[in-house]
C-alpha positions as CSV (number, residue, x, y, z in Angstrom):
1,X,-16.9,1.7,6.0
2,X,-17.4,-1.0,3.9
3,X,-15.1,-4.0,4.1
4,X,-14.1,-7.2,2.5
5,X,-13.4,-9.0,6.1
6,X,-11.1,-11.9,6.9
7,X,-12.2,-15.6,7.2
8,X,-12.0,-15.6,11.1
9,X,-14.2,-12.7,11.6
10,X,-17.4,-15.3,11.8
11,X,-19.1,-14.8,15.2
12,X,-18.2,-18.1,16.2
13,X,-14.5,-16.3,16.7
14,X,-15.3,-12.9,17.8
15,X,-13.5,-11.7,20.3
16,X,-15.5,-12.1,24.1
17,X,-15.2,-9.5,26.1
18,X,-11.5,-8.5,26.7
19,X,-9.5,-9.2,29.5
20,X,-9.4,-5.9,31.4
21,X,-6.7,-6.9,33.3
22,X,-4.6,-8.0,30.2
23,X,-2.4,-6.4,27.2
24,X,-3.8,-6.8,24.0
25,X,-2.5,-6.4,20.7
26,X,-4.1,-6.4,17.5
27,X,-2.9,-6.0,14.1
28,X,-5.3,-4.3,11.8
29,X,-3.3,-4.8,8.8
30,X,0.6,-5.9,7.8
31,X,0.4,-9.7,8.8
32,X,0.6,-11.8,5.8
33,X,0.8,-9.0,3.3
34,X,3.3,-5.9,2.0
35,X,1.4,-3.2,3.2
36,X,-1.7,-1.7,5.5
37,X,0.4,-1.6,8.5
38,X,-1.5,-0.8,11.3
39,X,-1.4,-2.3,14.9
40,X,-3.4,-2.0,18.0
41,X,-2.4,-2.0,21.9
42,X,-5.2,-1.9,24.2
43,X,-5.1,-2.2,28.2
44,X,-8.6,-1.1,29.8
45,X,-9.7,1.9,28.7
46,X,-6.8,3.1,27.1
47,X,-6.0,2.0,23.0
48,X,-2.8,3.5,21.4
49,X,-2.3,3.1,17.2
50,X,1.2,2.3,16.0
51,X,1.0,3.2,12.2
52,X,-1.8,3.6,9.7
53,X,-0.8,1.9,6.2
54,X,-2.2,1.9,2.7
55,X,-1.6,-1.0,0.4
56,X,-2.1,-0.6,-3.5
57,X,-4.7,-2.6,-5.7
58,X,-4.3,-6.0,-7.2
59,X,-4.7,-6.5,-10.8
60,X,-8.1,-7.6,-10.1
61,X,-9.3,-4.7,-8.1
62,X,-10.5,-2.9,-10.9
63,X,-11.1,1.0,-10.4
64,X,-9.7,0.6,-6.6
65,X,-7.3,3.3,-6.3
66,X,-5.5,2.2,-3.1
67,X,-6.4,-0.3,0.0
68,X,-7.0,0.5,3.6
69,X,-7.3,-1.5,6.5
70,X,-11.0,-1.5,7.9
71,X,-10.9,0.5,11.1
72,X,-14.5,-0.5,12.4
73,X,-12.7,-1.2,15.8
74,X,-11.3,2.0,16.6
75,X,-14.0,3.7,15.5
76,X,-16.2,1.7,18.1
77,X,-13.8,2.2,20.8
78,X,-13.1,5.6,19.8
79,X,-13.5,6.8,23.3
80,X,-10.5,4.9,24.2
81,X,-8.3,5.6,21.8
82,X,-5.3,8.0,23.2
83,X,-3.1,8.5,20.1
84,X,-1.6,7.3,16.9
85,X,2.4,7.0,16.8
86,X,3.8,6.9,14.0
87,X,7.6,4.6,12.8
88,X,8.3,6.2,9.8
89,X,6.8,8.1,6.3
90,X,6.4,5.3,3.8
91,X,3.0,5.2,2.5
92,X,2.4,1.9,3.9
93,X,2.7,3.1,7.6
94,X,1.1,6.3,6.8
95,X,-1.5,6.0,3.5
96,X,-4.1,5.4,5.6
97,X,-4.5,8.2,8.1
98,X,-6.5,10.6,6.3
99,X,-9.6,8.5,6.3
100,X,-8.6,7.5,9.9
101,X,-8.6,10.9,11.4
102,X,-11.7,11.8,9.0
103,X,-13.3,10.2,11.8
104,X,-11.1,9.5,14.5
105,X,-9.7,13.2,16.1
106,X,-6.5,11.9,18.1
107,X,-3.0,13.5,18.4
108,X,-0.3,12.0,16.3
109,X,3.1,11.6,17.0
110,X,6.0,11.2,14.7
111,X,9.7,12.9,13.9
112,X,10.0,15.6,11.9
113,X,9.8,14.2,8.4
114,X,7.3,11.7,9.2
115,X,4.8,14.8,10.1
116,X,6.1,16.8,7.4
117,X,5.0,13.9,4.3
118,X,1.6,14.0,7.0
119,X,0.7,17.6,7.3
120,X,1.5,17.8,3.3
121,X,-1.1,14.7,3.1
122,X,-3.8,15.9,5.1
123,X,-3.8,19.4,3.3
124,X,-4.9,17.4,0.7
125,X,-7.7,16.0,2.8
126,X,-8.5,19.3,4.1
127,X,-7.7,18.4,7.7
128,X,-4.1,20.1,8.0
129,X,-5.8,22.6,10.8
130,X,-7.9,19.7,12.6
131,X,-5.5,17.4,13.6
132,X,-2.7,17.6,16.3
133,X,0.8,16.7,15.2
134,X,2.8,16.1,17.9
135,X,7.0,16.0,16.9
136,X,9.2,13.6,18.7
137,X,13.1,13.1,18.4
138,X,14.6,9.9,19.5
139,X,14.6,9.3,22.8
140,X,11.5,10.9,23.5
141,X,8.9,9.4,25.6
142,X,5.4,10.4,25.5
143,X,2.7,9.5,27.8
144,X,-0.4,7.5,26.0
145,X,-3.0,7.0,28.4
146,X,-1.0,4.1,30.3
147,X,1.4,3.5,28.0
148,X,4.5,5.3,28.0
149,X,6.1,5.1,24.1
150,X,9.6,5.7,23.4
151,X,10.4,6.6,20.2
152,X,14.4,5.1,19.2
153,X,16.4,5.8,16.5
154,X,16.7,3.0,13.5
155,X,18.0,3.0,10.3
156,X,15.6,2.1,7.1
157,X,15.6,3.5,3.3
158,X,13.5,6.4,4.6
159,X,15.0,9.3,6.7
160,X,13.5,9.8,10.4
161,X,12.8,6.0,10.9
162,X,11.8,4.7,14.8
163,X,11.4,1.8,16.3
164,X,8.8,2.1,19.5
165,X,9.7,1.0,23.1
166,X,6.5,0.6,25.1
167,X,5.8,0.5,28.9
168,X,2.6,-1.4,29.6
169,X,1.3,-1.9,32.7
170,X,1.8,-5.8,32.4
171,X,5.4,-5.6,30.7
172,X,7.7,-4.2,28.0
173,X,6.5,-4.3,24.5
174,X,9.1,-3.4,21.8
175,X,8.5,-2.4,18.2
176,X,11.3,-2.2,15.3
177,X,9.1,-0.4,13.0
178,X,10.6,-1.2,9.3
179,X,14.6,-1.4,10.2
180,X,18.3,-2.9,8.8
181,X,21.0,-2.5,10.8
182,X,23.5,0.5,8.8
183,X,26.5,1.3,9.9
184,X,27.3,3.7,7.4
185,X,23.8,5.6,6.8
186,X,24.0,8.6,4.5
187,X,23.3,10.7,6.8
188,X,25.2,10.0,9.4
189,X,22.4,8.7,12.0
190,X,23.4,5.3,13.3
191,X,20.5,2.9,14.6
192,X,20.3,3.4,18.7
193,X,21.0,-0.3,19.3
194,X,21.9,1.1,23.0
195,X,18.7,1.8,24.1
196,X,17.0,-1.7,21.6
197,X,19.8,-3.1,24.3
198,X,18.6,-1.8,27.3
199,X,15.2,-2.9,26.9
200,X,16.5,-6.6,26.2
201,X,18.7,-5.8,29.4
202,X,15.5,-4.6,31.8
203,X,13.1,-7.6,30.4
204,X,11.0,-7.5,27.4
205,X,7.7,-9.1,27.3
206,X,6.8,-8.7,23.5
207,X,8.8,-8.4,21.0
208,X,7.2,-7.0,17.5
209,X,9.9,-7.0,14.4
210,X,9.9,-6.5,10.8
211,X,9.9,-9.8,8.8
212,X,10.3,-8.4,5.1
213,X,13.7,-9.5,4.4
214,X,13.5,-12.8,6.5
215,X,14.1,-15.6,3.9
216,X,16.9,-13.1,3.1
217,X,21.2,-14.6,4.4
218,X,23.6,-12.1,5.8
219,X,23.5,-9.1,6.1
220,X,21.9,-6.1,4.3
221,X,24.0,-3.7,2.4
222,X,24.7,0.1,3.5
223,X,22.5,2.5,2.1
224,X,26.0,3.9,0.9
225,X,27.0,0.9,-1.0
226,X,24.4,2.6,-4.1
227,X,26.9,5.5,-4.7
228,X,29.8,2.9,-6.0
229,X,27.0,1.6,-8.2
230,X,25.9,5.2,-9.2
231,X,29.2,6.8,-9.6
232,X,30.1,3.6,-12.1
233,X,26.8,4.4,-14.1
234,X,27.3,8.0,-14.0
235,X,31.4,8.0,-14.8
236,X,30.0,5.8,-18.6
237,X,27.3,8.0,-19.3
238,X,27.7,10.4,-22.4
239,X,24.3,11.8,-23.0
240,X,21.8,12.5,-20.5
241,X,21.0,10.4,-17.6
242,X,17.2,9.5,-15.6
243,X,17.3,8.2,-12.1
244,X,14.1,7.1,-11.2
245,X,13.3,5.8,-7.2
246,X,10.8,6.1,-5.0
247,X,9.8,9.7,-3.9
248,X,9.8,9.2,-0.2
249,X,13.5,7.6,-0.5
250,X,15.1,11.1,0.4
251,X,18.8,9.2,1.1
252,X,18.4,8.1,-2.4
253,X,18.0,11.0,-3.8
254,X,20.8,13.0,-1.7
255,X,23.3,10.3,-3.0
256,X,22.1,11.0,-6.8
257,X,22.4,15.3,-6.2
258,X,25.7,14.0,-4.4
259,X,27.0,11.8,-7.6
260,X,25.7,14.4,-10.2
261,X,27.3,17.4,-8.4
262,X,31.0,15.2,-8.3
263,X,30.2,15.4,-12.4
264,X,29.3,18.7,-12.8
265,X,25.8,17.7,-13.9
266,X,23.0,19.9,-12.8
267,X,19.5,17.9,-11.3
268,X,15.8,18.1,-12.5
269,X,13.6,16.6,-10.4
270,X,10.1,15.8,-11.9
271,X,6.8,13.6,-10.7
272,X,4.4,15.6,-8.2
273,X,5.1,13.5,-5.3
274,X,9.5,13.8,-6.0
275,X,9.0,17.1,-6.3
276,X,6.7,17.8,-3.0
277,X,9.0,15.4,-0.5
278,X,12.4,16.5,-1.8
279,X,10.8,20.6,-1.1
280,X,9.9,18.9,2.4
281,X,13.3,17.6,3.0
282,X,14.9,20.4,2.1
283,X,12.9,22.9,4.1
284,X,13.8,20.9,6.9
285,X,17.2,20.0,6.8
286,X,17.1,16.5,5.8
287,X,18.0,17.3,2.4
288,X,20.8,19.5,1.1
289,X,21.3,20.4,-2.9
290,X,23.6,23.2,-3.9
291,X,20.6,26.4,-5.2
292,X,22.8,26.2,-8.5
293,X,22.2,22.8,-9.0
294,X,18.3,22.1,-8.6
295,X,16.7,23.3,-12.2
296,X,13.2,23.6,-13.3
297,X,12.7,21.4,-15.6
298,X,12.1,24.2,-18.5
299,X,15.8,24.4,-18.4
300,X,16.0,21.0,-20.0
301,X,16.8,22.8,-23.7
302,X,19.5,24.9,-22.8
303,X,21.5,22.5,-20.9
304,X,23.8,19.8,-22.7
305,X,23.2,16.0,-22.3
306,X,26.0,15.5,-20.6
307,X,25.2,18.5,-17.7
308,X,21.7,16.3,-17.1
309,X,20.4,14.1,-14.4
310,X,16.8,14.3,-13.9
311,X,15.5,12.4,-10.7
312,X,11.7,10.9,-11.4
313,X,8.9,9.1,-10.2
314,X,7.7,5.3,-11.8
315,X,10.1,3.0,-11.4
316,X,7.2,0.4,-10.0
317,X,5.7,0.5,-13.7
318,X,2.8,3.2,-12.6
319,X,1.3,3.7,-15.7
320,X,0.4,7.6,-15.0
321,X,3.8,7.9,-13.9
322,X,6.8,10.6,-15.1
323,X,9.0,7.3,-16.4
324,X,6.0,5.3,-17.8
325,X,4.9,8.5,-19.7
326,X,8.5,8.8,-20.7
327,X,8.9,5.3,-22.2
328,X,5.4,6.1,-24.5
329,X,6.9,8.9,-25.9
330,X,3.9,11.5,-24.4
331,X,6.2,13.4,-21.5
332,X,5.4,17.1,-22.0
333,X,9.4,18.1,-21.5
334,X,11.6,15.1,-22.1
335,X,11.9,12.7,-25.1
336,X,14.0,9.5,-24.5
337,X,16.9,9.1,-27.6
338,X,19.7,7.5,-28.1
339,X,22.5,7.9,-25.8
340,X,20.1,8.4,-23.0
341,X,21.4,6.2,-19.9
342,X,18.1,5.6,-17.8
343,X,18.5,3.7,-13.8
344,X,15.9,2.3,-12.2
345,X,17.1,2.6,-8.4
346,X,14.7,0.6,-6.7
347,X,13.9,-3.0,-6.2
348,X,11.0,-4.2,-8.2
349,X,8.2,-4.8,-6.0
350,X,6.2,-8.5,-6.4
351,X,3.0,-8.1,-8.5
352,X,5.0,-4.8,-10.9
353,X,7.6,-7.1,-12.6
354,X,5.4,-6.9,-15.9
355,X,4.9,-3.2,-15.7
356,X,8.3,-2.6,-15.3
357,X,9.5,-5.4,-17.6
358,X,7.1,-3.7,-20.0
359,X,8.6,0.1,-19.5
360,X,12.3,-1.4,-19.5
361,X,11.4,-3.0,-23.1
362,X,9.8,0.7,-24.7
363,X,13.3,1.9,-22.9
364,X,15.6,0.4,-25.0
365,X,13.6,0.5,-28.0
366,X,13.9,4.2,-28.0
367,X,18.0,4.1,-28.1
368,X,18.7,4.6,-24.2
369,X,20.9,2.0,-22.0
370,X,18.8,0.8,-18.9
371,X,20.0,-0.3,-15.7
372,X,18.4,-1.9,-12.9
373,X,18.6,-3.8,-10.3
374,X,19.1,-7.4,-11.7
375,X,22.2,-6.0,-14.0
376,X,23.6,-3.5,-11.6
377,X,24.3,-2.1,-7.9
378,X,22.2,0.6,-8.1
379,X,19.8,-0.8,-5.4
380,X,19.8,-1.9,-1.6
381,X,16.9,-3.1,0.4
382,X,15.7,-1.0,3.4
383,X,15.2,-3.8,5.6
384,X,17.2,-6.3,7.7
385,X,18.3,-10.0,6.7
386,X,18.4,-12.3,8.8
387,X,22.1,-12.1,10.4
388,X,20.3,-8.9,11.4
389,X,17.4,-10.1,12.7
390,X,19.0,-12.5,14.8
391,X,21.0,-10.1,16.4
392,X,18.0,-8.0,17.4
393,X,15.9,-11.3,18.7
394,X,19.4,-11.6,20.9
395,X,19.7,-7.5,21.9
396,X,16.2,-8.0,23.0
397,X,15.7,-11.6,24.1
398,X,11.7,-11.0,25.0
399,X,9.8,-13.7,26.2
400,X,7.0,-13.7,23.6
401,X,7.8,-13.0,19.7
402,X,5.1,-11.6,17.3
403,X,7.0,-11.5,13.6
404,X,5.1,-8.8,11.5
405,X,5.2,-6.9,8.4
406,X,5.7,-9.3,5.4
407,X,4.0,-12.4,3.6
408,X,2.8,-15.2,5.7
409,X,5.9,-17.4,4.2
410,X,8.0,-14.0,5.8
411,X,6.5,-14.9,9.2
412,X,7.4,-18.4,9.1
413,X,11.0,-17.9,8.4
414,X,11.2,-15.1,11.0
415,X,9.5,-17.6,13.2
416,X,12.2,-20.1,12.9
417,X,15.3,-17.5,13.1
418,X,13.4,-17.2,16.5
419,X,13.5,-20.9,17.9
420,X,17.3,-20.9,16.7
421,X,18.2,-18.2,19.1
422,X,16.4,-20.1,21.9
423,X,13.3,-18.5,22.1
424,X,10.6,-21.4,22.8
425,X,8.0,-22.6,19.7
426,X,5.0,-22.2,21.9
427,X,6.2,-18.1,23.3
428,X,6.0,-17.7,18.8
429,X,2.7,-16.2,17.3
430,X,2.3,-16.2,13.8
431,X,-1.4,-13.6,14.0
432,X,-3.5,-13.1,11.4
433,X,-5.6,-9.6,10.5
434,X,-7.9,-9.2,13.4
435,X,-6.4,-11.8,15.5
436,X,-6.7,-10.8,19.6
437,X,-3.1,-12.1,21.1
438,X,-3.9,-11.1,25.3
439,X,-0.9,-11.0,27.7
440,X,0.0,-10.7,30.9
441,X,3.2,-11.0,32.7
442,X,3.6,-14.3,32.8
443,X,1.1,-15.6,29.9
444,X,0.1,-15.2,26.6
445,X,-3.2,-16.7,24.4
446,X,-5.1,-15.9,21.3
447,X,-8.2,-14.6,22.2
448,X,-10.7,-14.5,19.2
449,X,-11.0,-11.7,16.6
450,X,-12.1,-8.3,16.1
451,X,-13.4,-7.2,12.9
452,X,-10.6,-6.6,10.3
453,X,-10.1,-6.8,6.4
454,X,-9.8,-4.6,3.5
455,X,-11.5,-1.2,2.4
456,X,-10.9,-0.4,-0.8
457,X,-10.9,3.1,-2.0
458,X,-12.1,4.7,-5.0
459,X,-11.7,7.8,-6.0
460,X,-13.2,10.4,-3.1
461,X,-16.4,7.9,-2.8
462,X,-17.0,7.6,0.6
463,X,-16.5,4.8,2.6
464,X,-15.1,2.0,0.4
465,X,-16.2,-0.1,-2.6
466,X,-18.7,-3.0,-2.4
467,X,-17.6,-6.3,-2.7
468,X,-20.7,-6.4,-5.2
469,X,-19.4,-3.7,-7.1
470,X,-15.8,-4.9,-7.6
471,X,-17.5,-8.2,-8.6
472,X,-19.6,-6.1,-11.4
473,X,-16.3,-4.5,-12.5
474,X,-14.8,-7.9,-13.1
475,X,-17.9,-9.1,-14.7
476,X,-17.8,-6.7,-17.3
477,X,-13.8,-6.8,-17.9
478,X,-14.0,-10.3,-18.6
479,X,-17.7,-11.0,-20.0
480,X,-19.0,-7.5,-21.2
481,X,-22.3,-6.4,-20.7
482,X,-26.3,-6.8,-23.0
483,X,-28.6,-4.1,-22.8
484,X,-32.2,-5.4,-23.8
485,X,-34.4,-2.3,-25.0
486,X,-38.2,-2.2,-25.4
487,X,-41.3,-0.1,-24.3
488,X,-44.3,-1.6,-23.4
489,X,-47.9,0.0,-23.3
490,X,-48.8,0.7,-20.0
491,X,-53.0,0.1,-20.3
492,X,-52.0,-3.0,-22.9
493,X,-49.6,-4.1,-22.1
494,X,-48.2,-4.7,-25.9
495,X,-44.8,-4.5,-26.6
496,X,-44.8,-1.3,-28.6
497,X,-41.2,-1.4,-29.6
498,X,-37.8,-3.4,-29.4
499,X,-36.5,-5.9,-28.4
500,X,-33.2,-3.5,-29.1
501,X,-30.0,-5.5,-28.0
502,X,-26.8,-3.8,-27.2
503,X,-23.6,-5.2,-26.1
504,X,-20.4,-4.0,-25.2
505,X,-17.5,-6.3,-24.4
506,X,-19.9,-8.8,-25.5
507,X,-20.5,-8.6,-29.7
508,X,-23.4,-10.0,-30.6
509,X,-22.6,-9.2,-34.2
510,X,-19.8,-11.8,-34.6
511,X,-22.7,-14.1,-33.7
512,X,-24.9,-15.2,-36.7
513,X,-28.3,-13.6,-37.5
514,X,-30.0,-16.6,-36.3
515,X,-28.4,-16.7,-32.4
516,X,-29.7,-12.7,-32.5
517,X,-33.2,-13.6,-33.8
518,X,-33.6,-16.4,-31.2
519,X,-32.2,-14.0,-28.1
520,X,-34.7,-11.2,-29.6
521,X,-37.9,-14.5,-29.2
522,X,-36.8,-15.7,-25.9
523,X,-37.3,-12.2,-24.8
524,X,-40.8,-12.3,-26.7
525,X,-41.7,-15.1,-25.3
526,X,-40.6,-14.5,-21.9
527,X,-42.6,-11.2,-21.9
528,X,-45.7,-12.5,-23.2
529,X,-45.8,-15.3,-20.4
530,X,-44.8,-12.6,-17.8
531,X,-47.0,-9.6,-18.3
532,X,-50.6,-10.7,-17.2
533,X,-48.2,-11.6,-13.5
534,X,-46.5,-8.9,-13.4
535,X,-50.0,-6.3,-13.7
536,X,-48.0,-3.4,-14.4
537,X,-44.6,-4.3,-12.3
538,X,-42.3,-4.2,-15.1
539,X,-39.3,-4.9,-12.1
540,X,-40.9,-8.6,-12.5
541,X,-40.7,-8.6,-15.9
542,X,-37.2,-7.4,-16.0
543,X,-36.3,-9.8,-13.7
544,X,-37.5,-12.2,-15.9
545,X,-36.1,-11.5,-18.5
546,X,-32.5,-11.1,-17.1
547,X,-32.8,-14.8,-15.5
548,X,-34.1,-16.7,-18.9
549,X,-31.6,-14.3,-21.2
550,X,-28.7,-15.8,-18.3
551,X,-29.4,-19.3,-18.8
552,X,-29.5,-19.0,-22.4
553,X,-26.2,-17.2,-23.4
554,X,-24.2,-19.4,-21.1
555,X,-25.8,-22.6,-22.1
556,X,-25.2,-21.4,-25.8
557,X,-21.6,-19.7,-25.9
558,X,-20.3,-20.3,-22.2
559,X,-20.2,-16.7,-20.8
560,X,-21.6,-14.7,-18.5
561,X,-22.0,-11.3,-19.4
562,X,-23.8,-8.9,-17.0
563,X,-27.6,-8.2,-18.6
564,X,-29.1,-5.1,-17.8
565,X,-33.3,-4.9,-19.4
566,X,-34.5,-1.5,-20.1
567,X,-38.2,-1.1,-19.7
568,X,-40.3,2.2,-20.8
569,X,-43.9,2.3,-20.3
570,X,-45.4,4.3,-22.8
């Protein structure tokens, strides 16, 4: 795999060779970022994986479908590696495991609708018959190797979340996987803070916790807190009303079925992935909609606006997505018009705000009344604030703390929630991607680096993108590209035709004749001095070329476009 790797990974802080009589753990991906969650135990010949996370492109990623942490590691120590358990089924805990187990053949372990959203993902990959998925309930322990995982009950915005309790041979590690403390969930499936407790009660060495909502005060609202927010929307609305949410959110989605049924609305649901988990969750229990109530979406022209609520995909701005396709006006079924009452029910993830700004704007140009989640309750975060993280630092009370999962300034106010429930500054690691943190029962240190960083994805290219390439991809967004064209007698060596320039991205036409007429005799002249060097290695010439061309369009017009010489010997 290909990998854009992180600063540390220089060989001056590689990891020696690792403690065999020591715990160590290794995030892959998660610290310092939203995404790519992926973290390694390791204790002598035995490795277990907790989680396997995607992360989507940056703006400047250009053709990079999605991010995945570089697993070089694991693949070296494959021999060691006992299993992957998995916390929950959001795609940033379980994105990544296709191209994992492409290479890597390990059990996986997860609850029922973690491995249900897997096995649906793999069949995509083709390795739904290869791979062993291994289902857990809470409370569960499995043996990995020497570590014995037990899988606990917590309550997120996905159903079938866990947090991990792990036996090591050196101590107690404990995991909260993503988490908020709910009281009231949806379904009915309170967080096991009994057993959280009885790990803080038998002595925890390492304590691993979600970070996400740490610069957040209080307390997070109850998953059920959405349907007062819903119900209000839904009690105003005349004509027809769009929901749109994440896919994977299946309490979401049971609370909009829930509301619409109350108002004698029938659903639509529409967007592959909605479509797919909601089948999922209903073929196993998680999800219950009355068989009169789910319609195919070609019964969108018999039913009146007011008996509508169709639940969709794209309320992060995707531009392929149901909603996005919605607000252009080119969705094959529905057309937005006036009266239409569209919600986004989801929070608007850092990086999308334009893209959803953007759809929000077409929205309301086309007649309907938007709602999101700046101008109503009709969204609550799926992870704790930090009145609840406090209280699970305390439930816990482990002698070294590792905040994970969010953006570095996430870490550092995890970090100080920490010291304020007494646990000491130096027992606090703030890790970066790679980073070795070894343990034993009594001590802890940072012990180099492995190799870690990004792979990015493209397409079913195998392996991952080039740095190189990506850097050509943003070469030619921003500075275009100049094709130079000419054929050259191979005995001769006359130029027999051209110099031909093409541009794209780059217009030499709205340049006068004169700048074109000089480009076309620096190439001339360059070719003239060149050919009696080269003897008949045009690469040489071309190189040429491409160097003096350089110099001479960004010393003219200050740009850099990329310059590609085509040489045919005739």
């Amino acid at each position: 795999m290909h990998s854009e790797e992180t600063p540390q990974t220089t060989a001056a802080l590689l990891r020696t060779a690792p403690n065999s009589a020591a715990l160590s753990i290794i995030p892959l991906g998660g610290i310092g970022e939203i995404g790519l969650n992926s973290t390694i135990l390791e204790y002598g010949d035995d490795i277990m994986v907790i989680d396997a996370g995607l992360m989507f492109p940056d703006a400047e990623m250009l053709g990079v479908d999605i991010v995945i942490p570089d697993f070089t590691y694991l693949l070296e120590n494959r021999h060691k590696v006992r299993g992957i358990a998995l916390t929950h089924a959001h795609e940033d805990h379980i994105g990544a495991l296709p191209f994992l187990l492409k290479e890597l053949n390990v059990p996986v372990y997860g609850t029922r609708l973690t491995l249900g959203f897997v096995k649906d993902k793999l069949k995509e990959h083709g390795l739904d018959t290869t791979v062993e998925l291994v289902v857990v309930k809470p409370r569960d322990i499995v043996d990995l190797g020497c570590f014995l995982v037990e899988f606990i009950r917590v309550t997120h915005s996905i159903v079938d979340g866990v947090g991990l309790g792990i036996t090591t041979p050196v101590g107690r590690v404990v995991h909260t996987g993503d988490f908020k403390i709910d009281p009231t969930p949806v379904d009915g499936e309170v967080m096991d803070l009994h057993r959280f407790t009885d790990y803080g009660d038998k002595g925890t060495l390492v304590f691993l916790s979600d970070s996400t909502n740490a610069s957040q005060g209080g307390y997070t609202f109850s998953e059920k807190e959405v349907r007062r927010g819903l119900e209000e929307v839904f009690h105003r609305a005349k004509g027809r009303i769009v929901v749109a949410t994440f896919a994977s959110n299946i309490h979401r989605v049971q609370q909009i079925v829930d509301v619409a049924v109350m108002f004698g609305r029938k659903v639509i649901l529409n967007g592959k992935s909605m479509i797919t988990n909601a089948q999922i969750a209903l073929d196993l229990g998680y999800l219950k909609i009355p068989p009169e109530t789910w319609l195919k979406i070609e019964a969108l022209k018999n039913l009146d606006d007011d008996k509508v609520v169709l639940i969709t995909t794209g309320s992060q701005g995707e531009p392929m997505s149901a909603l996005s396709r919605m607000a252009s006006n080119e969705h094959k079924h529905f057309h937005i018009r006036q009266g239409d009452t569209i919600v986004l029910s989801s929070k608007m993830i850092p990086g999308n705000e334009r893209a959803i700004t953007r759809i929000i704007n077409h929205l309301f140009k086309r007649g309907a009344e938007v709602f999101y989640e700046k101008v109503s309750e009709i969204h609550v975060s799926g992870h704790a604030s930090k009145e609840e993280l406090k209280l699970m630092l305390n439930l816990i009370r482990p002698k070294f703390f590792i905040p994970v999962h969010g953006e570095y300034r996430h870490l550092v106010y995890h970090s100080q929630l920490a010291k304020k429930v007494n646990i000491p500054e130096e027992n606090i690691f703030i890790l970066e991607d790679g980073e070795v943190m070894e343990f034993t029962a009594d001590t802890a240190r940072r012990a180099g680096f492995v190799q870690a960083g990004r792979v990015l994805i493209d397409g079913k290219l195998p392996g991952g993108v080039e740095t190189v390439v990506l850097r050509d991809r943003m070469r030619l967004a921003h500075d275009g590209v100049v094709v130079v064209i000419l054929a050259i007698e191979r005995l001769t060596g006359k130029v027999v035709s051209g110099p031909d320039i093409v541009s794209r991205g780059f217009v030499f036409e709205d340049a006068s004749q004169e700048l074109l007429a000089e480009v076309k005799a620096l190439v001339m002249d360059t070719i003239v001095v060149m050919i009696p060097e080269a003897k008949g290695d045009w690469s040489l010439v071309s190189a040429r070329v491409r160097s003096a061309l350089k110099k001479f369009i960004n010393k003219r017009m200050e740009r850099r476009p990329m310059i590609l010489p085509v040489i045919m010997e005739v």
